[in-house]
N, C-alpha and C positions, 0 to 999 in steps of 0.2 A: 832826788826828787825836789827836795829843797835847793833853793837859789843864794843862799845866805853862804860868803866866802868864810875862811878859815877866820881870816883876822877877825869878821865881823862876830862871830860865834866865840870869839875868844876873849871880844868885851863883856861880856856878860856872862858867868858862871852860870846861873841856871838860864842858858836858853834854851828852849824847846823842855821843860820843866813841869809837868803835870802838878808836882808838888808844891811847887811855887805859886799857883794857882788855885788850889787849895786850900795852902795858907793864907792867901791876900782875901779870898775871896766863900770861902766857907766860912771864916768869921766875923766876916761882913765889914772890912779892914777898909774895903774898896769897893766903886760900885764901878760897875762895867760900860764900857759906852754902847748906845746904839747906835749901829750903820744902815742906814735908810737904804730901800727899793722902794720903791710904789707898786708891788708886785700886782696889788688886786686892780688898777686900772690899765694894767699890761695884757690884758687876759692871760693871764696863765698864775691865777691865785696859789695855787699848791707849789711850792717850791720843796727841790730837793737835793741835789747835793752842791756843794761849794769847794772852789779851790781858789787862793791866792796867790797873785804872782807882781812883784813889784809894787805899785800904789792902784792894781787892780783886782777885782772880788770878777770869780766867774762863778755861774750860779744857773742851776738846770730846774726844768720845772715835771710836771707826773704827766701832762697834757689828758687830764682825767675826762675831757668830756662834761663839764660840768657846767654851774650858774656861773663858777668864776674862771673857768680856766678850759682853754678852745681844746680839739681834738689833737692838734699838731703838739710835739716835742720841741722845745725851745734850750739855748744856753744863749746866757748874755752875759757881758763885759759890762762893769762899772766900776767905776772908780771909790774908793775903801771913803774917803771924804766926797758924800754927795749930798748935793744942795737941796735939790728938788727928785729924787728918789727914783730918776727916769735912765735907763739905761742907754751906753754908748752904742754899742753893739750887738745884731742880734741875730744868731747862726738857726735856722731850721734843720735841726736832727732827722725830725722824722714830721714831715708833713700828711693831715690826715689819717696821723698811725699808719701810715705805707710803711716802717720799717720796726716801729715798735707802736707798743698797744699804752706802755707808758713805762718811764723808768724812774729808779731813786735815784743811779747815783752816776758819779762818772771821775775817770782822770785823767790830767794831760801829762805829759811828762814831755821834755824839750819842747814845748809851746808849739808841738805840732801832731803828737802821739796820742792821741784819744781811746780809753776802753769806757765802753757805757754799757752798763748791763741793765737789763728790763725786769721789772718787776712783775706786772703780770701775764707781759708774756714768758719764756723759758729760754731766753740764749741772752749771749753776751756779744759785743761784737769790737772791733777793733776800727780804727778811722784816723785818717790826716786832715790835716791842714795845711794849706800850701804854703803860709807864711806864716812863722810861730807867731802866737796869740791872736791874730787875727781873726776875727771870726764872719769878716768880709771875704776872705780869702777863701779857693775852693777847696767843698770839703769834700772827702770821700770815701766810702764806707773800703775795709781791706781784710776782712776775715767776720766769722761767724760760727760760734760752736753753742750749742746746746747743751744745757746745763740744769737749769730747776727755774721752776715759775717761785715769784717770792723774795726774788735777789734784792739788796737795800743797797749795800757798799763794793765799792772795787776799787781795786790799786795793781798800777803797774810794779815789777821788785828786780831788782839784779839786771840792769840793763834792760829790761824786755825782754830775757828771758824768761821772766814767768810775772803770772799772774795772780790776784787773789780777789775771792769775793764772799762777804758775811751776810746773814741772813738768821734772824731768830740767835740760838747757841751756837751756830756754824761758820766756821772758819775753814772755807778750800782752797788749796793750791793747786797752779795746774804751769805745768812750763810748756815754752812755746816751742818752734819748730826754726820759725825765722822770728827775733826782736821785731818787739812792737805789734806782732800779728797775731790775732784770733784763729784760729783754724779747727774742723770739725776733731781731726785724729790728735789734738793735741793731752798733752798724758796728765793723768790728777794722781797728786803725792797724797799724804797722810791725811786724813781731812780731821780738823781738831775741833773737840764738844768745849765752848767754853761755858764755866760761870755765867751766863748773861742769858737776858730772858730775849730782847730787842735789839740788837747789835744792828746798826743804821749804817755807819761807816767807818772806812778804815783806808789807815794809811802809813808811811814807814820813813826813819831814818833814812840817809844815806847810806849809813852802813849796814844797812838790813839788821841791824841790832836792839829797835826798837820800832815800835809798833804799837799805834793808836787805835782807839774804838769808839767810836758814839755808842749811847742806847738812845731810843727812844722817850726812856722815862724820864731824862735828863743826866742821866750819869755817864763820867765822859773815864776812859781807861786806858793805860801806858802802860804796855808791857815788856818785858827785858827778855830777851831771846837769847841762849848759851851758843846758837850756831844762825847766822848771817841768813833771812831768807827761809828758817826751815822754822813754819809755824808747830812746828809738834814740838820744839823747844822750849815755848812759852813759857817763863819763869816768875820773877817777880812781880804782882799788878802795885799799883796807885790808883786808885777810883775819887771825882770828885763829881759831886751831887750838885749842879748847876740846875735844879727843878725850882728853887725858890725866884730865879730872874725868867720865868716862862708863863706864860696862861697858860691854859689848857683849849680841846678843841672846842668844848661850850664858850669860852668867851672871842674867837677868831674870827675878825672881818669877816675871811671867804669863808663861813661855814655858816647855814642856818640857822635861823633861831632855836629850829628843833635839835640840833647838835648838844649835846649835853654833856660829851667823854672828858675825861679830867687827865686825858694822858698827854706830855707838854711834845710829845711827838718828832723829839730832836732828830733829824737828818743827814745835820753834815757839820765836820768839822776838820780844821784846815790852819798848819802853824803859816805866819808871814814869813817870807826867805831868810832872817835873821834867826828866828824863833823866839822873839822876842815880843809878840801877840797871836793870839789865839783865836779865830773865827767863828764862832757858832750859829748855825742858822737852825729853824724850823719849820716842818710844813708846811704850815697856814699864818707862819712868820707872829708865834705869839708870844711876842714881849710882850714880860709886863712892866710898861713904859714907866710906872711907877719908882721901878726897881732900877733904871739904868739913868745915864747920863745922855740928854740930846734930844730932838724934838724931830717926830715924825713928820714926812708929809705927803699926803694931806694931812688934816688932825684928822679927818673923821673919813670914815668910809662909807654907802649907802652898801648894806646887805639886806641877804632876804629877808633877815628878821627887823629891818632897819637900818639908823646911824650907829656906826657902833666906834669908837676910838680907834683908829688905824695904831700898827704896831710895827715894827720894824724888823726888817728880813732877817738881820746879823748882829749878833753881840760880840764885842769884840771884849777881850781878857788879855790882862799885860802881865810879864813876868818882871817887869823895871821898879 
């Protein structure tokens, strides 16, 4: 899944290092940079899952229906250094909820293998691209299985042979029929109750031997697997509490004044091809701009409740 060569993973001892991250940055050693979107003049204020692939951020949105964010399902391409917070590229998933009602999260795997699964609607689905990263290129849905309304994260594992997607304490696998493909008869392995209240997203090593987690509350989770791909192995965690560089949903551009929730509502997270930074986005993108390095833009954003300080889609974390 990662892009990052041997030799390059081989400059760096801890890359792809949950612990390293921890340490730099749970004791306040370093402060994080922010990576600008301009998500809430995009219409599509809610953002939800993130993956990185070279000096670019892909990045999907809930398509909630709402003051800040249209009926339609979006993913856009931008670049990890951006200027003015406006995206390169930008793929329609699901126009007018024609194919989903809204999702959290989504992955690509060889810049052209797509699994997105729907949050409040109940399936998952599978999709290409006709020319990796591309997201001008035509896209097209290729399978669809039913699964549970609720779904937050998903990851392709083992070639496309199988799949996984978390949700609350729930961790399911389900292997495929043909790589790369959703399909209804497709078989679910052991499904695993983890630790965790909010499990947002998830993602994995190469070698299917390690395996990442968002929470929503801001805690981010690496876990060590005794068997390649078989999530009932789950062995040792590293947990790092990244809630002090977040607001909450009371202080978020795209959300009301009436909004009041205090949860930092992390979504998605995603190593760079080296594993040598770390991606984190949220929701309603609530940096607290205080807390990070870099200047959003706009500064300010007009919400329902008013002006309120724009904040930044993606925090990015280094292991260097």
């Amino acid at each position: 899944m990662f892009g990052g060569s041997c030799a390059q993973q081989k400059v760096l001892s801890n890359a792809y290092s949950l612990q390293t991250i921890k340490d730099k940055y749970d004791t306040g050693s370093e402060v994080p940079y922010g990576r600008n979107f301009n998500f809430t003049e995009q219409n599509n204020g809610w953002q939800t899952g993130i993956r990185v692939f070279g000096q670019d951020m892909f990045i999907s949105n809930r398509g909630n229906n709402n003051s800040f964010d249209s009926d339609s399902v979006f993913l856009h391409k931008l670049k990890i250094v951006n200027s003015n917070g406006t995206y390169d590229q930008r793929l329609t998933i699901s126009s007018g909820n024609a194919n989903f009602t809204s999702i959290d999260g989504f992955d690509l795997a060889n810049g052209t293998n797509l699994l997105i699964c729907g949050f409040h609607s109940n399936s998952i689905k599978s999709a290409t691209l006709a020319t990796p990263y591309d997201l001008s290129s035509t896209f097209t849905i290729t399978g669809t299985k039913t699964i549970t309304t609720g779904m937050r994260g998903c990851s392709w594992g083992n070639g496309g042979n199988k799949y996984f997607v978390v949700y609350h304490d729930q961790l399911r696998q389900f292997t495929t029929s043909t790589p790369y493909e959703v399909a209804s008869g497709d078989t679910e392995g052991t499904s695993k109750t983890l630790s965790l209240t909010a499990a947002s997203d998830i993602s994995f090593s190469d070698d299917g031997l390690t395996v990442w987690i968002s929470e929503h509350d801001g805690n981010l989770h690496q876990f060590t697997l005794s068997s390649a791909w078989d999530t009932t192995t789950i062995g040792s965690q590293i947990t790092v509490d990244t809630a002090t560089f977040y607001g909450n949903e009371g202080s978020s551009p795209a959300r009301s004044s009436s909004a009041t929730g205090t949860t930092q509502w992390i979504c998605g997270m995603y190593w760079n091809d080296d594993g040598t930074k770390l991606y984190v986005n949220s929701l309603w993108g609530m940096t607290d701009t205080s807390e990070v390095v870099g200047s959003p833009a706009p500064t300010n954003v007009i919400g329902e409740g008013g002006s309120r300080t724009n904040t930044f889609a993606v925090i990015e974390y280094s292991v260097g």
